[in-house]
DRENDO-1510 file (C-alpha; in Angstrom, 1 decimal, always signed):
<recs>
REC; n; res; u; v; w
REC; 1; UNK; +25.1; +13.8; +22.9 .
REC; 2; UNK; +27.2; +10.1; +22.9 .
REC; 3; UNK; +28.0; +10.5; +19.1 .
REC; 4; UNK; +29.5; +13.8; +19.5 .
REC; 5; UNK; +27.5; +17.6; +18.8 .
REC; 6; UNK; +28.6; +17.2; +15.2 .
REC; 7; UNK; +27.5; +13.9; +14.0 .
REC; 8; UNK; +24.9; +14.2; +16.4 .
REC; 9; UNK; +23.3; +17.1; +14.9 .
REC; 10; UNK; +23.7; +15.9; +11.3 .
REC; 11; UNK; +22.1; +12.5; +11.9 .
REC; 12; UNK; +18.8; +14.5; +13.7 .
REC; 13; UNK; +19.1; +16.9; +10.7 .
REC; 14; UNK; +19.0; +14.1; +8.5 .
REC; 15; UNK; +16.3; +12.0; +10.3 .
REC; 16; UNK; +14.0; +14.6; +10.8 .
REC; 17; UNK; +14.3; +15.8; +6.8 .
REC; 18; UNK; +13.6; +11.9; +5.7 .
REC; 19; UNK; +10.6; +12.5; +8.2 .
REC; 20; UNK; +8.9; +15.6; +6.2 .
REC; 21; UNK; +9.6; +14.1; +3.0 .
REC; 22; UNK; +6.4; +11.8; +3.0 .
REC; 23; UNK; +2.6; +12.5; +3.5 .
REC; 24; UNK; +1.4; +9.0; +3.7 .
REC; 25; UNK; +1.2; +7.7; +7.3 .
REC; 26; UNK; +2.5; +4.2; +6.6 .
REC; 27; UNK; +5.4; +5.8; +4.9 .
REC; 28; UNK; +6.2; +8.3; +7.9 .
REC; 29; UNK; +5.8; +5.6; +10.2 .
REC; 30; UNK; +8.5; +3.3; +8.2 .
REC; 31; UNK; +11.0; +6.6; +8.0 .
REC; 32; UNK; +10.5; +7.6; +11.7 .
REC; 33; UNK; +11.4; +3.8; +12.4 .
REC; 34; UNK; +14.2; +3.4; +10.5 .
REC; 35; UNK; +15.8; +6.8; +11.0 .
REC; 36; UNK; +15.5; +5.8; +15.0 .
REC; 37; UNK; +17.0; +2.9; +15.1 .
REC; 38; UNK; +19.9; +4.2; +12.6 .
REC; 39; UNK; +19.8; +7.4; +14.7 .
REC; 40; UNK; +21.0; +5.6; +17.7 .
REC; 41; UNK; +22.7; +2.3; +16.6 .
REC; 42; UNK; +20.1; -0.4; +17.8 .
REC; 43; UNK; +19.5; -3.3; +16.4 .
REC; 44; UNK; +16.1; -3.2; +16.2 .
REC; 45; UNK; +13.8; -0.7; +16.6 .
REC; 46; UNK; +9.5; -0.7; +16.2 .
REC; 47; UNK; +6.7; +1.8; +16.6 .
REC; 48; UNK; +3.4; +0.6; +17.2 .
REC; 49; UNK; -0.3; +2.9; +16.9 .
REC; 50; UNK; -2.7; +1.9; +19.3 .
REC; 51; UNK; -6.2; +1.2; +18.7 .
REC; 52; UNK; -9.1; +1.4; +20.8 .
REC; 53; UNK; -9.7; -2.3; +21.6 .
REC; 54; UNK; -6.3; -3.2; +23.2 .
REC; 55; UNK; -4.3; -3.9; +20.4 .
REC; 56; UNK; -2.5; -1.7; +17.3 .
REC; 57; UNK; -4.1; -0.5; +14.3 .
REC; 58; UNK; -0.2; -0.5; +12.8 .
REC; 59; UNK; +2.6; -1.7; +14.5 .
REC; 60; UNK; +5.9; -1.0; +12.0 .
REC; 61; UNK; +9.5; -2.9; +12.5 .
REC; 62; UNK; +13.0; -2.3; +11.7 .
REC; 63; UNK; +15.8; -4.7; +11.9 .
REC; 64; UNK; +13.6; -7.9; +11.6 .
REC; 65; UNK; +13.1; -9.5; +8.2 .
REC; 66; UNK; +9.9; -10.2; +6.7 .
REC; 67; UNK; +10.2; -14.0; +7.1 .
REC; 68; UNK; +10.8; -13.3; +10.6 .
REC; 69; UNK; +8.2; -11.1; +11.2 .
REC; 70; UNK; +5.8; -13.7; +9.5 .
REC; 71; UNK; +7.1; -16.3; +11.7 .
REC; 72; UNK; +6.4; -13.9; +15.0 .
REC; 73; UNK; +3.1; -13.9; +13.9 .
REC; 74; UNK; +0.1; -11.8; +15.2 .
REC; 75; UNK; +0.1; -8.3; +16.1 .
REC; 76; UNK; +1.1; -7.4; +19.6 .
REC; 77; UNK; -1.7; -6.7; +22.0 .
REC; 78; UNK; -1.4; -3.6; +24.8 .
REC; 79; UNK; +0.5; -5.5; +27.5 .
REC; 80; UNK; +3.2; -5.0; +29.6 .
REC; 81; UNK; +6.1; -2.4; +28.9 .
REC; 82; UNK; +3.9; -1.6; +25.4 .
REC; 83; UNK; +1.2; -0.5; +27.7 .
REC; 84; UNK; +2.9; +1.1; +30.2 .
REC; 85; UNK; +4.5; +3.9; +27.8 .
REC; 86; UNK; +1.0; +4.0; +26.0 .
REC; 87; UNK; -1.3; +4.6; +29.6 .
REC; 88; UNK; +1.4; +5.8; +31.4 .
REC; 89; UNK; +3.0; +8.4; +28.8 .
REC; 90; UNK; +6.8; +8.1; +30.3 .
REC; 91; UNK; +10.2; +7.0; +28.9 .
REC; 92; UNK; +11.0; +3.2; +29.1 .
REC; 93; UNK; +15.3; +2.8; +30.2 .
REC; 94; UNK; +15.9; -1.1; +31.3 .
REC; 95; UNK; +19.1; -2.8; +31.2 .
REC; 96; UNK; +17.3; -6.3; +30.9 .
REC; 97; UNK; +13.5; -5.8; +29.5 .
REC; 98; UNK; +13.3; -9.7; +30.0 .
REC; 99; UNK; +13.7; -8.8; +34.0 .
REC; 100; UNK; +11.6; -6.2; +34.5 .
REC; 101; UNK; +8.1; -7.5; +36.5 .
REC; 102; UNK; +6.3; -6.2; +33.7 .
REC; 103; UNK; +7.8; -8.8; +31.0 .
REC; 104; UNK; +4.9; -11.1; +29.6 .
REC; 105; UNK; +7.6; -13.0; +27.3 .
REC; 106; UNK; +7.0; -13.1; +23.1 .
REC; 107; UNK; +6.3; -15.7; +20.6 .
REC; 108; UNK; +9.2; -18.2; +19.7 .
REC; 109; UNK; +10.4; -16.9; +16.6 .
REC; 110; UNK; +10.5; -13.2; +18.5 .
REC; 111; UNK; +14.3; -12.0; +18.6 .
REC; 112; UNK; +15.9; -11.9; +21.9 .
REC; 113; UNK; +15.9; -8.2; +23.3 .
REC; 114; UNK; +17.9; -7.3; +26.0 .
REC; 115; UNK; +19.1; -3.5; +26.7 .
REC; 116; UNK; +15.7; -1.4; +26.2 .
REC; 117; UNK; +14.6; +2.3; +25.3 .
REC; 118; UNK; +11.3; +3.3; +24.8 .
REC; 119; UNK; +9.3; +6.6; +24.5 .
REC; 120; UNK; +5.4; +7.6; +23.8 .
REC; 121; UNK; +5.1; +9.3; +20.9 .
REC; 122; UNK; +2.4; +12.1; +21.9 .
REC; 123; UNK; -0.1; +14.9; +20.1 .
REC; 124; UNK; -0.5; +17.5; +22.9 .
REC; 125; UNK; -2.1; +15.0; +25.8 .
REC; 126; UNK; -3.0; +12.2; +23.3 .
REC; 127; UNK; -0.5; +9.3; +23.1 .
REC; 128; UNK; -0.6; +8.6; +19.6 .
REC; 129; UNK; +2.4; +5.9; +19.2 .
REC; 130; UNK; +4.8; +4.1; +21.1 .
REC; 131; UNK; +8.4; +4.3; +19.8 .
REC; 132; UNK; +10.8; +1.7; +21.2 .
REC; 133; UNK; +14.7; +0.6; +20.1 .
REC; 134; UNK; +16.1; -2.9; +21.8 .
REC; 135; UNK; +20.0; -4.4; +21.6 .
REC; 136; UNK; +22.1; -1.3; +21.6 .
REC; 137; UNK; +25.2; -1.7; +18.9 .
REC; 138; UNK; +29.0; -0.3; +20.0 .
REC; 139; UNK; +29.3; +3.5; +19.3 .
REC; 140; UNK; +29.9; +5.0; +16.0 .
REC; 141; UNK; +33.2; +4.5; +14.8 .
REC; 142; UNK; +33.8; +1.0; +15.9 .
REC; 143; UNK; +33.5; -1.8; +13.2 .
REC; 144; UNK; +30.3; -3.6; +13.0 .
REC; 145; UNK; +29.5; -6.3; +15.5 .
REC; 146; UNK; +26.6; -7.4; +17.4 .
REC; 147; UNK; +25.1; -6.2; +20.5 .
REC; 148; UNK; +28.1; -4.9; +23.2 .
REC; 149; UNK; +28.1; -7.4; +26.1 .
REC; 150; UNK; +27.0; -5.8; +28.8 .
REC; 151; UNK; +27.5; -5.6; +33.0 .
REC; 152; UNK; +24.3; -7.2; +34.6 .
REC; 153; UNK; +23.8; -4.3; +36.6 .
REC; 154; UNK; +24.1; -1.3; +33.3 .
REC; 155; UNK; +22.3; -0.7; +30.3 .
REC; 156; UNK; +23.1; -0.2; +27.1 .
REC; 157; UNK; +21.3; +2.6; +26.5 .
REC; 158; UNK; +22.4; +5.6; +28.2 .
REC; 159; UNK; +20.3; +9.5; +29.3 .
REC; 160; UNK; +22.1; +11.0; +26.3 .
REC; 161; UNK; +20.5; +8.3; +23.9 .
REC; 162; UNK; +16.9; +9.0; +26.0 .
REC; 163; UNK; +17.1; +12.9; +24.9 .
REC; 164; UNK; +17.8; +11.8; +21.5 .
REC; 165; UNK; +15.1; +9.6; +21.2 .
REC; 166; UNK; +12.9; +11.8; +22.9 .
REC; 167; UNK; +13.7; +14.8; +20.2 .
REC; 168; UNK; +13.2; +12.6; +17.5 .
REC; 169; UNK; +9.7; +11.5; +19.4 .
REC; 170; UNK; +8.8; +15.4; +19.2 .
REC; 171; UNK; +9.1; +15.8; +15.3 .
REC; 172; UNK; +7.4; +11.9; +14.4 .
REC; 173; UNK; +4.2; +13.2; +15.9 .
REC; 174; UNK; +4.7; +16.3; +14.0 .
REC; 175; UNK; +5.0; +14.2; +11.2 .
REC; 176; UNK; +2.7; +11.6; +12.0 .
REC; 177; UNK; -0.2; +14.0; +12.8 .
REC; 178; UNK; +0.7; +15.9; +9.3 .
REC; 179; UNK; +0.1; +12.4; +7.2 .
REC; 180; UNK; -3.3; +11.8; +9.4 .
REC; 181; UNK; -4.6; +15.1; +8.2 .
REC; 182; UNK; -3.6; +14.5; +4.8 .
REC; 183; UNK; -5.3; +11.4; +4.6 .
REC; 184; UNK; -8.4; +12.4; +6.4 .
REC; 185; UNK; -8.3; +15.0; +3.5 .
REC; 186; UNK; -7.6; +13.1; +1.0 .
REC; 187; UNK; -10.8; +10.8; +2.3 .
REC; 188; UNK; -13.0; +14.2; +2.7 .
REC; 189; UNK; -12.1; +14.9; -1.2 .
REC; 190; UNK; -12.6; +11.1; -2.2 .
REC; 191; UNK; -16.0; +11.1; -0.2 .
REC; 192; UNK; -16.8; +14.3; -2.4 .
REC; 193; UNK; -15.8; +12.5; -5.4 .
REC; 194; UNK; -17.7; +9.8; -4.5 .
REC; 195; UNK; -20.8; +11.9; -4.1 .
REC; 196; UNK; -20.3; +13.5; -7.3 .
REC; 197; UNK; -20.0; +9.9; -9.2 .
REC; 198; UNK; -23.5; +9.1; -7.6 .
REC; 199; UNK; -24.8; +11.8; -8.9 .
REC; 200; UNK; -23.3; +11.3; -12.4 .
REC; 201; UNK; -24.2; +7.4; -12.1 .
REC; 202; UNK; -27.9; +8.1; -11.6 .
REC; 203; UNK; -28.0; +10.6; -14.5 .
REC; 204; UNK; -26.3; +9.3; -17.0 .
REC; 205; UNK; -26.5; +5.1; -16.3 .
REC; 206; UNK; -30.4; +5.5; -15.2 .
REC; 207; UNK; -31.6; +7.2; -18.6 .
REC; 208; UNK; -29.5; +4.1; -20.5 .
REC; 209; UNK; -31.7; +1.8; -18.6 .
REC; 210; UNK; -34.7; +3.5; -18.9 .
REC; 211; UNK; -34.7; +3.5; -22.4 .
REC; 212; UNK; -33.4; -0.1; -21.9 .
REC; 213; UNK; -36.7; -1.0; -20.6 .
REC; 214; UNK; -38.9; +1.0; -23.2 .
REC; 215; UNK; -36.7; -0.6; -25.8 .
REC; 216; UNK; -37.4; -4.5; -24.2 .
REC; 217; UNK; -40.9; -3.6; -24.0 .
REC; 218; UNK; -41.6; -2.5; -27.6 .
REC; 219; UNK; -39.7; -5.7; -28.9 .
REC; 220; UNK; -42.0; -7.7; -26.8 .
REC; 221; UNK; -45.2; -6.2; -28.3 .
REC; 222; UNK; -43.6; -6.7; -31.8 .
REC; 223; UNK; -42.5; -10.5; -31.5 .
REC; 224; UNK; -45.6; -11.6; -33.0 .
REC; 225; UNK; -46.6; -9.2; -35.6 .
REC; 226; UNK; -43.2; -8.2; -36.7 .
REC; 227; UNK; -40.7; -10.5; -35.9 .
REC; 228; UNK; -37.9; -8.5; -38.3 .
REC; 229; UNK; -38.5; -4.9; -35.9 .
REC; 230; UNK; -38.4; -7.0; -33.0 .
REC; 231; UNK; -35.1; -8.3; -33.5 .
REC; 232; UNK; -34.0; -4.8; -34.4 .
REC; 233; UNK; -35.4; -3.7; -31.3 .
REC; 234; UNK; -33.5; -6.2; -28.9 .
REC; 235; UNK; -30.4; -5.7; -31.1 .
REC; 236; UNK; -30.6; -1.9; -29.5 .
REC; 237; UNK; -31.3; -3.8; -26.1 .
REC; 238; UNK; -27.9; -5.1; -26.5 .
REC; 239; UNK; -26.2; -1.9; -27.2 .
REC; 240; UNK; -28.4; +0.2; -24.4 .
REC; 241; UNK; -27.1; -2.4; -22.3 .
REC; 242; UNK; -23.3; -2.3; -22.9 .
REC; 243; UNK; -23.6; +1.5; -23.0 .
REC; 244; UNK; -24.5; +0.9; -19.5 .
REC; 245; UNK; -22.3; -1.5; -18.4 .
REC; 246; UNK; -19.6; +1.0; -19.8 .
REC; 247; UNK; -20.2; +3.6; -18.1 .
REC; 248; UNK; -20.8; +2.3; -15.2 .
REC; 249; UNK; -17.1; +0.6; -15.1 .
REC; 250; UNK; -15.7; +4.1; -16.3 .
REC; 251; UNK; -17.5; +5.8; -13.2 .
REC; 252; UNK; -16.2; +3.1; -10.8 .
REC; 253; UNK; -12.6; +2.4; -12.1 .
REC; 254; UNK; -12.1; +6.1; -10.9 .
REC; 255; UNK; -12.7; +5.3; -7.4 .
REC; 256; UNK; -9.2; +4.8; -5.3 .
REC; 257; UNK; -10.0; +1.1; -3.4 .
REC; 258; UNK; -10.3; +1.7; +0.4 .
REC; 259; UNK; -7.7; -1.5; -0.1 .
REC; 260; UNK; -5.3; +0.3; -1.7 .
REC; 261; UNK; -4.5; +2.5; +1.2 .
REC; 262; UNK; -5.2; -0.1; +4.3 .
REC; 263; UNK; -3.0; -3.2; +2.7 .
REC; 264; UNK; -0.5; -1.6; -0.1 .
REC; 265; UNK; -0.2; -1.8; -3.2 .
REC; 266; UNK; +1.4; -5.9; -3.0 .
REC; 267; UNK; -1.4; -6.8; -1.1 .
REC; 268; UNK; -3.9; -5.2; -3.1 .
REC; 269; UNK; -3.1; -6.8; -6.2 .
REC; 270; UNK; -2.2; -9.9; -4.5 .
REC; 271; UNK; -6.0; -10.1; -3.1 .
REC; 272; UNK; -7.4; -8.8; -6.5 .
REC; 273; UNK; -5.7; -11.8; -8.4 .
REC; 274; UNK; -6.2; -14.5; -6.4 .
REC; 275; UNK; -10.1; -13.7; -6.4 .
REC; 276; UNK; -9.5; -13.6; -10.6 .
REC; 277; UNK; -7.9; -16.8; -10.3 .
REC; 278; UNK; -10.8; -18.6; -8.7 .
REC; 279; UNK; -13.6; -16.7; -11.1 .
REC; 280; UNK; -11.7; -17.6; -14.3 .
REC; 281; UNK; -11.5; -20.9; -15.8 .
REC; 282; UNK; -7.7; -19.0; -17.1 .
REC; 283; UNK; -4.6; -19.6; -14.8 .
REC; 284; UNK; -4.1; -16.2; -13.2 .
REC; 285; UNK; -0.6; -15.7; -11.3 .
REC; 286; UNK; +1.1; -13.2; -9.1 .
REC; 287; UNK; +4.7; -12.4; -7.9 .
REC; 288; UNK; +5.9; -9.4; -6.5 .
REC; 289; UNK; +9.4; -8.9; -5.3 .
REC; 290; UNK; +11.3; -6.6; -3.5 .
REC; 291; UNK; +8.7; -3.7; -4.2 .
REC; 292; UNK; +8.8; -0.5; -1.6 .
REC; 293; UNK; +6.0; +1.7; -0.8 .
REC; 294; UNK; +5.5; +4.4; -4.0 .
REC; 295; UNK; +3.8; +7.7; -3.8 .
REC; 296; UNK; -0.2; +6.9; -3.5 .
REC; 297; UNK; -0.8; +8.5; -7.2 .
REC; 298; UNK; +1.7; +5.6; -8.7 .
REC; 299; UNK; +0.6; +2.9; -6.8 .
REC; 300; UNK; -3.2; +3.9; -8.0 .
REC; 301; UNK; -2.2; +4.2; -11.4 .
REC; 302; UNK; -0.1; +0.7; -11.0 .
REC; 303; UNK; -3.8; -1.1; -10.1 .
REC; 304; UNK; -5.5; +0.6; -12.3 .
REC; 305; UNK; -2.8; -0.6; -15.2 .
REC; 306; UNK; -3.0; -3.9; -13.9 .
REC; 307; UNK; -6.8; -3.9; -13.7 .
REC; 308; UNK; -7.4; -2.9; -17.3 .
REC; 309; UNK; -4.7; -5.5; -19.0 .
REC; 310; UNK; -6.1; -7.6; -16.5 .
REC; 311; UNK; -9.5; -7.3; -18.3 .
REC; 312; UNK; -8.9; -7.2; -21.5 .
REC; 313; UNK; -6.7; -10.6; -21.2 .
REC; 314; UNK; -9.0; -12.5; -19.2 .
REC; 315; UNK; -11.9; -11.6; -21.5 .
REC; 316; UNK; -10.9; -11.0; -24.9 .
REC; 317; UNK; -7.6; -12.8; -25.4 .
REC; 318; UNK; -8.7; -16.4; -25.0 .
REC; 319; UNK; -5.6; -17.1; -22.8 .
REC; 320; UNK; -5.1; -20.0; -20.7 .
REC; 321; UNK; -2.4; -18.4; -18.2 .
REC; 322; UNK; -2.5; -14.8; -17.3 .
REC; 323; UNK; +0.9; -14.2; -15.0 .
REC; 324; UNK; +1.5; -10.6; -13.2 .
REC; 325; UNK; +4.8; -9.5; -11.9 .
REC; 326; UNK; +5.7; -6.6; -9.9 .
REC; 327; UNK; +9.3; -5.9; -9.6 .
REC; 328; UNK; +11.3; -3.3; -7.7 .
REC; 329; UNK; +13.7; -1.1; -10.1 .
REC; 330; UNK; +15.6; +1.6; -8.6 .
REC; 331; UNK; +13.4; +3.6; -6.4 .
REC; 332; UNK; +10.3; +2.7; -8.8 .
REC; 333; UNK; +8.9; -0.1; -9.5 .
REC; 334; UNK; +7.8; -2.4; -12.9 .
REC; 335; UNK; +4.4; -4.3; -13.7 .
REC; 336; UNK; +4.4; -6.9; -15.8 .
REC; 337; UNK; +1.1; -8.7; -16.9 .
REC; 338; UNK; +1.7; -11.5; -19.6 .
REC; 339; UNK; -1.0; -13.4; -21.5 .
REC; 340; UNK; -0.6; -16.6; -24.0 .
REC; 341; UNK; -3.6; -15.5; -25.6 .
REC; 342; UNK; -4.6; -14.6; -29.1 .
REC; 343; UNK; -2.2; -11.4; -29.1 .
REC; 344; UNK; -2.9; -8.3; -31.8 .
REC; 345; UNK; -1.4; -6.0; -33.9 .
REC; 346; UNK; -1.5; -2.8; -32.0 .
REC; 347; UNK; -1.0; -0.8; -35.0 .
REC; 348; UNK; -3.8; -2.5; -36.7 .
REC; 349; UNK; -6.0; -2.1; -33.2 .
REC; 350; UNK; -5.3; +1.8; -33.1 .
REC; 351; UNK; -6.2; +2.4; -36.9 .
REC; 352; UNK; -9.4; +0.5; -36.7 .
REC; 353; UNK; -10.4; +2.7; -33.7 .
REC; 354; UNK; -10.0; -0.2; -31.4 .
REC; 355; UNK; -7.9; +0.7; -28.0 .
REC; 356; UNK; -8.7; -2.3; -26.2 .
REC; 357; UNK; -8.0; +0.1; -22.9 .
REC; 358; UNK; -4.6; +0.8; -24.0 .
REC; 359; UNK; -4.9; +4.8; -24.5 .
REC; 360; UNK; -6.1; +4.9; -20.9 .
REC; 361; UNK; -3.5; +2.6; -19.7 .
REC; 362; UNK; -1.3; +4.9; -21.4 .
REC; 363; UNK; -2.6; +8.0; -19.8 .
REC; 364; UNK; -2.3; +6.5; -16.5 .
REC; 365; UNK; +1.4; +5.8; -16.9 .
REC; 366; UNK; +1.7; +8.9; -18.2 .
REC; 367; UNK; -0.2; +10.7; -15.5 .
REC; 368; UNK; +2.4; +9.1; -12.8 .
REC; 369; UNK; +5.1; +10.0; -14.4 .
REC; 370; UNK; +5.6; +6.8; -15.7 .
REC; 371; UNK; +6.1; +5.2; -19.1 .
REC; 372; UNK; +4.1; +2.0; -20.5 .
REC; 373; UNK; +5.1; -0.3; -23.3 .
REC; 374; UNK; +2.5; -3.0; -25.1 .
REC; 375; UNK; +4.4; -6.1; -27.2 .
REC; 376; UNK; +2.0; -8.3; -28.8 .
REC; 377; UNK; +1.5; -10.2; -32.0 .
REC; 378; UNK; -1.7; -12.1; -33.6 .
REC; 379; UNK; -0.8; -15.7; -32.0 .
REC; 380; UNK; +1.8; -14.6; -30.1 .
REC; 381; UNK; +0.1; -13.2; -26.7 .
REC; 382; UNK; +0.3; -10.2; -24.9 .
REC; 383; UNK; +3.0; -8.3; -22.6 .
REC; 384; UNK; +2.4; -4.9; -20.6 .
REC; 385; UNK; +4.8; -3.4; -19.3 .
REC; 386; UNK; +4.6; -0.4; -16.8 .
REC; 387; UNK; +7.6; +1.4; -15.2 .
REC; 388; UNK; +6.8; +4.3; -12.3 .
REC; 389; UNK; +9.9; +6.0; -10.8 .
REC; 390; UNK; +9.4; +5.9; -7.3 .
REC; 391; UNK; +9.4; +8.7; -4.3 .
</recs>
């Protein structure tokens, strides 16, 4: 191969183990993207998974920032060289992909590509991907520089780099297809779950509400005659009623959002905040910086964390400003949510009885191999912290 047998085999053997490391499909899709395009010295490199109305239900980068990808805008649609390896199923070599007939141009901000090599990534007879690399760099060994200037007439690209590509094409739809099975397993097992929860739900929230109803009813034929039972009935209302509403929330706070999986965990909390932010009359604030994709079972416990403080700031803390951070550290990853609100002495709070959430916080942390810290003060406001260590 054109790095030479050793190297060559040593950067496939490392590529291909990076691969099998992950079971989430956005995850093998960002490894089989980098590993590519550091695979076979291109400057950028992209995979894109078609839908089935013309366009991609992911389409994954490498080599492009994430101001520039914002600036590109829009999701590519099925056009041109795209569609050709997607309908076609065939290897993509061009010296110049802005001269071949089949060029429909990009948007303004797009980088330039030049020298081209692309390959379908396939499941049997099922194209399941498109895997492309554009601006090849100067062999390995050479000091760093951009794109080799090239002959009009030669590409930059050469057979060797095709056989590579195509190898490493082979074991990403191995991989690929192993995520989708684990996630359509995962959703069989959260279906079940959810199944389960109904069943739960009806039982256990139904009787509450039941009685509920008998309860309202007996203070209403009481009101007249006996005013004291009636207000002792309609004090149980109130307590059938939170017992409800409690278990309700513990049923559904087990459910992993559909979110969660489709936008990522920045996203997710992103969304969930800004809709906070609007319902409260509280300031509520995110920021999240330089966080990478975690295993699914931290980012879950991560939103769960932040859901709970969340809560308990927004509605027993009195605060006006509520800020959330989410900051990369290491591999892992560390939530902050802040409060200026009344604060407490957690001591105090845990020998009255009173968790305000926090043992389940801590069990989350715990349960993701993480580790969660509470600093408050009566006065002072609130700080949780929440550190996960990453993949």
């Amino acid at each position: 191969m054109s790095h030479g047998p050793r190297s060559g085999l040593a950067a496939v053997s490392s590529a291909l183990l990076a691969m099998s490391r992950h079971l989430e499909v956005r995850d093998v899709l960002k490894t089989i993207v980098a590993s590519a395009r550091e695979l076979l010295d291109a400057q950028y490199a992209a995979l894109g998974v078609p839908d089935d109305h013309g366009g991609f239900a992911q389409f994954v980068v490498d080599g492009v920032s994430e101001e520039q990808w914002k600036a590109i805008g829009p999701l590519p649609r099925q056009h041109g060289i795209l569609a050709a390896m997607l309908h076609e199923a065939r290897a993509e070599r061009l010296a110049d992909v802005r001269k071949d007939p089949r060029f429909e141009g990009w948007p303004s901000a797009h980088p330039d590509l030049v020298d081209f090599l692309g390959l379908p990534i396939r499941d049997g007879e099922e194209v399941i991907g498109a895997l492309f690399l554009a601006n090849k760099l100067r062999p390995v060994g050479d000091p760093p520089h951009p794109p080799c200037p090239k002959p009009e007439d030669s590409c930059g690209f050469t057979a060797d780099d095709e056989e590579l590509l195509g190898i490493l094409a082979q074991h990403a739809a191995i991989a690929l297809t192993n995520a989708r099975l684990y996630e359509r397993s995962r959703e069989l097992t959260i279906a079940e779950e959810r199944s389960r929860l109904a069943h739960e739900l009806h039982d256990a929230v139904s009787q509450k509400l039941f009685s509920l109803r008998l309860t309202a009813q007996a203070a209403t034929r009481l009101v007249d005659r006996d005013p004291s039972r009636a207000k002792g009935e309609l004090q149980q209302v109130a307590a059938l009623a939170a017992e409800a509403a409690d278990e309700l929330r513990a049923a559904v706070v087990e459910l992993r959002p559909a979110a969660l999986d489709e936008d990522g965990l920045v996203a997710t909390l992103r969304t969930q905040i800004q809709v906070l932010d609007r319902a409260h009359s509280a300031r509520v604030t995110f920021a999240g910086r330089g966080v990478k994709a975690l295993p699914a079972s931290q980012e879950e416990a991560v939103l769960r964390v932040a859901q709970e403080a969340l809560h308990n700031a927004l509605r027993h803390s009195g605060a006006d400003h509520v800020d959330v951070t989410l900051d990369r550290r290491g591999s892992g990853a560390v939530l902050r949510v802040t409060d200026d609100g009344s604060g407490f002495d957690p001591h105090a709070v845990r020998r009255a009885g009173r968790h305000l959430g926090l043992v389940s916080m801590r069990d989350r942390a715990s349960g993701a191999g993480g580790t969660l810290t509470v600093e408050s003060a009566p006065g002072k406001g609130t700080t949780i912290e929440m550190e996960v260590p990453g993949g």
